[in-house]
C-alpha positions in Angstrom: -32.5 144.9 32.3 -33.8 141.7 33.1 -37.4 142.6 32.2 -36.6 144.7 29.1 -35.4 141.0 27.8 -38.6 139.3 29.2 -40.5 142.1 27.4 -38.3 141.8 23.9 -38.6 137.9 24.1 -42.9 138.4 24.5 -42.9 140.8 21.8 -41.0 138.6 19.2 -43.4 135.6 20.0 -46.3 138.0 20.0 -45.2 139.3 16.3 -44.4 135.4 15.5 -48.4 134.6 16.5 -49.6 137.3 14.3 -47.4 137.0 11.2 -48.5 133.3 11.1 -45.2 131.4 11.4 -46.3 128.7 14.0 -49.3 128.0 11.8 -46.8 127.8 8.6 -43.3 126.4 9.7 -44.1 124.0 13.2 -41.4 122.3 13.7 -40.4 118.6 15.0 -42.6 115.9 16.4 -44.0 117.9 19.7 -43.4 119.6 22.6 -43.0 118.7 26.0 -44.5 121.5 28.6 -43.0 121.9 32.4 -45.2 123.3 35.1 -44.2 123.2 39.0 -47.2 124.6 41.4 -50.9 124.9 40.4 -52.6 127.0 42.8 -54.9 129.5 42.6 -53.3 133.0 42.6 -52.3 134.5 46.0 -52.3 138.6 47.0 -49.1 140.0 48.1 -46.3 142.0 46.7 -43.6 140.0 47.2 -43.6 136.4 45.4 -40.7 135.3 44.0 -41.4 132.6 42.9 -44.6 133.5 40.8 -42.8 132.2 37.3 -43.2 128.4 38.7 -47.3 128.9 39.6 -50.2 128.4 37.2 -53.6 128.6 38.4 -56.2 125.8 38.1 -58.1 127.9 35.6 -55.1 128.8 33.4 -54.4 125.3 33.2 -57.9 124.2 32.0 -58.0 127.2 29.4 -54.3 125.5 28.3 -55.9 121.8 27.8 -58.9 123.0 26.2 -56.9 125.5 23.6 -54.6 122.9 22.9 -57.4 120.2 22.1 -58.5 122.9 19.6 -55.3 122.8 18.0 -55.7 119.6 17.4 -52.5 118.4 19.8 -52.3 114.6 20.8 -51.4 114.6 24.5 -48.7 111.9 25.0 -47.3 109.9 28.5 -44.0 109.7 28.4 -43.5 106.2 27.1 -45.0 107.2 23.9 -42.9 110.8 23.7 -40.3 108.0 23.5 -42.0 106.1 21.1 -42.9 109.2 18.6 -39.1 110.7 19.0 -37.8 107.4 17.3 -40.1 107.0 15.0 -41.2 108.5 11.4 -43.3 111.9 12.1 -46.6 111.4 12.4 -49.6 114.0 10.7 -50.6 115.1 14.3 -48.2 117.1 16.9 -48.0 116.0 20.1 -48.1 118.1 23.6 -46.6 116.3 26.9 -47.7 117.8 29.9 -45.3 117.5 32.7 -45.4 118.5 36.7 -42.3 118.5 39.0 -42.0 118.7 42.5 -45.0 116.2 43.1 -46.3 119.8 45.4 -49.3 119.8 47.6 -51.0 121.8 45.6 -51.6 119.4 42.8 -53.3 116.6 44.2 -55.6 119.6 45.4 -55.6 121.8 42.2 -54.0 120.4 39.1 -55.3 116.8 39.3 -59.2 117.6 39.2 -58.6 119.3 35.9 -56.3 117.0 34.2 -58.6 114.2 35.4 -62.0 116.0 34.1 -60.0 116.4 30.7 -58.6 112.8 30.6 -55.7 113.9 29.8 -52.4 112.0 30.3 -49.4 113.3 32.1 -46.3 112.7 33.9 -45.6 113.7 37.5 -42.0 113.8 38.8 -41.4 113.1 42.4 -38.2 113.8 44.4 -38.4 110.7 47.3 -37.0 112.3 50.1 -40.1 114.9 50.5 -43.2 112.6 50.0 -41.0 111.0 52.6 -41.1 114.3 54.8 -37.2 114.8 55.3 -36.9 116.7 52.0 -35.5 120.8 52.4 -37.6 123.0 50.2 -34.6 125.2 50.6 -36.0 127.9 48.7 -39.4 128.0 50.3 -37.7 128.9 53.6 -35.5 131.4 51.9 -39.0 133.0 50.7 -40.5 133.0 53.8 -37.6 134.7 55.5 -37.0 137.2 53.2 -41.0 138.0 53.5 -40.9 138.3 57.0 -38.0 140.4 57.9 -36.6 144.0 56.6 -32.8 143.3 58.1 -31.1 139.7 57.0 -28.2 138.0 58.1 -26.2 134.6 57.5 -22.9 132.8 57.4 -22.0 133.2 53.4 -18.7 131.4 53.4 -16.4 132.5 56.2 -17.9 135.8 56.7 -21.2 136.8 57.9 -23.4 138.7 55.6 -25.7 141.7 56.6 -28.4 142.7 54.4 -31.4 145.5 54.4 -34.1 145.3 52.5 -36.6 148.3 53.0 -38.9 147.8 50.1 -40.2 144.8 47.4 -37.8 145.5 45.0 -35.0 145.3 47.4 -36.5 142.1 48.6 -36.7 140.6 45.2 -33.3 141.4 44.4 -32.0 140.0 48.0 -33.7 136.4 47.2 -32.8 136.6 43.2 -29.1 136.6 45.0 -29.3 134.3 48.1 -31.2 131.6 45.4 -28.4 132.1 42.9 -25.7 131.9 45.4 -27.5 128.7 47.3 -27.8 126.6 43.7 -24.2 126.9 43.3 -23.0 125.1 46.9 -22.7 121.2 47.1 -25.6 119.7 49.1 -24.0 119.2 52.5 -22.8 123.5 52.3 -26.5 124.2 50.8 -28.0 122.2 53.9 -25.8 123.7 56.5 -26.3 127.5 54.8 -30.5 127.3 55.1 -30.2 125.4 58.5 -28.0 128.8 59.5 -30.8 130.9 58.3 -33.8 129.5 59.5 -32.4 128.9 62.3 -32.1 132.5 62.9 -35.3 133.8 62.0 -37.3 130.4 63.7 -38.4 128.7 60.7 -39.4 124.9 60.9 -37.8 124.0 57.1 -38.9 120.3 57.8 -42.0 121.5 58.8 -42.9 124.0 56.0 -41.3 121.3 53.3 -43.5 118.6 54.3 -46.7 120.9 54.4 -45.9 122.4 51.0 -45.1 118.4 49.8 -47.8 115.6 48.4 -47.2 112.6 50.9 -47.3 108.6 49.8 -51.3 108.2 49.9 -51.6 111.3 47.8 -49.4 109.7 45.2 -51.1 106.3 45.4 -53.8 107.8 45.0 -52.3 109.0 41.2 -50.3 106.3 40.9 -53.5 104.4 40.7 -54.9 106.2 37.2 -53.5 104.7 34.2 -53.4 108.3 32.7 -50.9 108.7 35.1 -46.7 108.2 35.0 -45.0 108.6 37.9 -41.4 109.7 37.0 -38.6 110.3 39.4 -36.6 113.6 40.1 -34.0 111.8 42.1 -34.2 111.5 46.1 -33.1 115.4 47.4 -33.9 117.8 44.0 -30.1 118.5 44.3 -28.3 120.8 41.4 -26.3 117.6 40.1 -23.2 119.1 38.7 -22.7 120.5 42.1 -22.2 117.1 43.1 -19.2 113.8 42.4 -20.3 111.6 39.8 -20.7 108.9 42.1 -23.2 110.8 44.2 -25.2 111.9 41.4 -25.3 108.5 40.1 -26.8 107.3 43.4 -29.1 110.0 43.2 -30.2 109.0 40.5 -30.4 105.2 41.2 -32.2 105.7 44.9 -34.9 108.0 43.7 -35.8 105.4 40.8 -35.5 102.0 43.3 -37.6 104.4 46.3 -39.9 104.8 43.6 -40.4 101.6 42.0 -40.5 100.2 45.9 -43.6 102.4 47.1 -45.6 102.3 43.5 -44.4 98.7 43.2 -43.6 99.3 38.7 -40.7 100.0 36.9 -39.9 103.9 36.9 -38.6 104.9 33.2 -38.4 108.4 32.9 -36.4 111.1 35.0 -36.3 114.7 35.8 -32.9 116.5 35.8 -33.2 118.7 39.1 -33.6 121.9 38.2 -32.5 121.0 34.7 -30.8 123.8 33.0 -27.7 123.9 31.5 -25.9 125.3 34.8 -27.5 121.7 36.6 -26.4 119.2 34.7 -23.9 117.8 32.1 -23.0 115.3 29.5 -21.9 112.6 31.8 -25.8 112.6 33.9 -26.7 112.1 30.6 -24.8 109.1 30.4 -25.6 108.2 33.6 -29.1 108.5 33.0 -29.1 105.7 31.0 -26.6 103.4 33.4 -29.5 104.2 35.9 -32.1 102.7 33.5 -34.1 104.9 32.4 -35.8 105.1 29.0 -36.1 109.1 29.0 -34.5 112.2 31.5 -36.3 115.7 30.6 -34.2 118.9 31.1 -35.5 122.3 31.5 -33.5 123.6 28.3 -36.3 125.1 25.9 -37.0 123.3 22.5 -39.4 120.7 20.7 -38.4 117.0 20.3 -37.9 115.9 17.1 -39.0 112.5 15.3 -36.5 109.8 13.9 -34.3 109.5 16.8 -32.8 113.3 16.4 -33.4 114.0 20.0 -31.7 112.6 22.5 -34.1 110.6 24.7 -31.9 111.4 27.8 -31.2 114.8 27.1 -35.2 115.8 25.8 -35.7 119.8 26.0 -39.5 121.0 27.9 -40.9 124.2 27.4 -41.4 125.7 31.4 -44.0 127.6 31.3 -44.0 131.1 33.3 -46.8 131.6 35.2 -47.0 135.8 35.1 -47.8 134.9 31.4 -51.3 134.3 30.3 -51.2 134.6 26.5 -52.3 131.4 24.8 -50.8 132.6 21.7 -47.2 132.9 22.6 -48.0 129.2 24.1 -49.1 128.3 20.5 -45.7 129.7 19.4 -44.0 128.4 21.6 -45.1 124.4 21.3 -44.9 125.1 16.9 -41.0 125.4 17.6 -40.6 128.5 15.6 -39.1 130.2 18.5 -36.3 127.6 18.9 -33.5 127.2 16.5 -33.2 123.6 14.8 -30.8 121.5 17.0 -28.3 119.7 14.7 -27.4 116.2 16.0 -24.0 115.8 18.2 -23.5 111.9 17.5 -24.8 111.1 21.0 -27.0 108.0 21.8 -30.6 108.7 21.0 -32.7 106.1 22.2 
């Protein structure tokens, strides 16, 4: 069922390209795009997390097609600017990166630098740090490796089989789904139980699959460049007290402002959809100090202070899709719904 929707939702923007409505009725000021891992593509059946990869030559198509579209590629600070302000005759395109992975300083960087291009880069402190838990690489890797699984769920131990990809999909598509819903401290004692079992290092695979401090000085150090933060642990927020989140939100910012020695303004809501956070992070948001917070909720940011700079939507960008055009539809707005204002702060 799930990819008879995927399919419907790709046909719509396909038949949006070629009856012309992104070139006739773009909406808003811009568009803010979200990409994770840039890598080049890998062989094997089982990869669930292919949606969150681009390769290095998708990504340099992307720039180059929207340069033709005449998009003005934004940093953050002026996203800011431009979402306050009267709309200007040129649509802008932010490209954004979370997870501040390996594979962009190796990948992603050497296009967006041969473009000179801005962008903004999200980090999470605790993994450039090398205690972060990539939770779900080691529930990947496990699942890859082994045909009969078994953890603590709860109380009761859970036995599953999994004889085929499809089964093995399914299996991860659940584990993942039931893993984002524990607080931090159950999440953290449910993957330890698991990798424990089936001898995976999680520290050890987090901080190979993670960009350390040298690698982000070495961005940090182009003024095309924002660093943003994505708290200290990448932990689904609303799964957590207020007070936790909020000093979540207030250690990744001063960790980051420590090792780059500038002011960090702009935050990533972990995960960011609307199961990950709520009203109040917005709020807090801006206790913590920051000028912006980017969700993962699809939309286009409007001009004169209709979007709220705390809550701002980003287009994530799924990485089994290679059609430029539904990109163009996508950034115009026509496949998002106006969003009326809700009488929330905006700037």
């Amino acid at each position: 069922m799930a990819s008879d929707d995927r399919w419907l939702e790709r046909l719509q923007l396909e038949l949006a390209w070629f009856s012309g409505q992104s070139l006739l009725r773009s909406r808003g000021a811009g568009a803010i795009l979200r990409f994770e891992h840039v890598r080049p593509r890998r062989s094997g059946a089982f990869q669930p997390l292919r949606q969150h990869e681009i390769t290095p030559q998708f990504l340099d198509r992307a720039i180059r097609t929207l340069k033709r579209w005449d998009y003005d590629f934004l940093g953050m600070d002026e996203v800011c600017r431009r979402a306050v302000t009267l709309p200007e005759k040129r649509r802008f395109v932010a490209l954004t990166f979370d997870g501040a992975s390996k594979d962009f300083i190796s990948f992603a960087y050497p296009v967006l630098a041969r473009h000179a291009v801005p962008f903004t880069l999200y980090v999470p402190t605790a993994f450039p740090d090398g205690v972060g838990e990539a939770w779900w690489l080691g529930l990947e890797r496990v699942i890859a490796r082994e045909s009969r699984v078994s953890l603590m769920m709860g109380d009761k131990e859970q036995r599953f089989t999994v004889t085929d990809n499809a089964e093995k999909h399914a299996l991860f598509s659940h584990l993942e789904g039931w893993l984002r819903s524990l607080p931090p401290a159950d999440l953290s004692a449910a993957i330890a139980d698991l990798c424990t079992r089936y001898s995976i290092d999680l520290l050890a695979l987090s901080r190979e699959a993670s960009m350390d401090w040298e690698d982000l000085a070495r961005l940090a150090a182009d003024p095309l460049v924002t660093i943003g933060s994505a708290t200290v642990n990448y932990p689904n927020l609303a799964n957590m007290k207020d007070a936790a989140a909020l000093r979540e939100m207030t250690m990744g910012k001063a960790v980051a402002e420590a090792a780059f020695r500038r002011e960090i303004r702009h935050l990533a809501y972990p995960f960011g959809d609307r199961s990950s956070f709520r009203r109040s992070h917005v709020v807090m948001a801006e206790e913590a100090g920051f000028a912006s917070a980017v969700s993962t909720i699809p939309g286009i940011v409007d001009a004169e202070g209709r979007t709220n700079l705390r809550a701002l939507p980003r287009i994530s960008w799924d990485g089994r899709v290679r059609s430029l055009r539904m990109m163009r539809v996508l950034v115009s707005g026509v496949a998002f719904a106006p969003v009326k204002p809700t009488g929330s702060v905006t700037s």
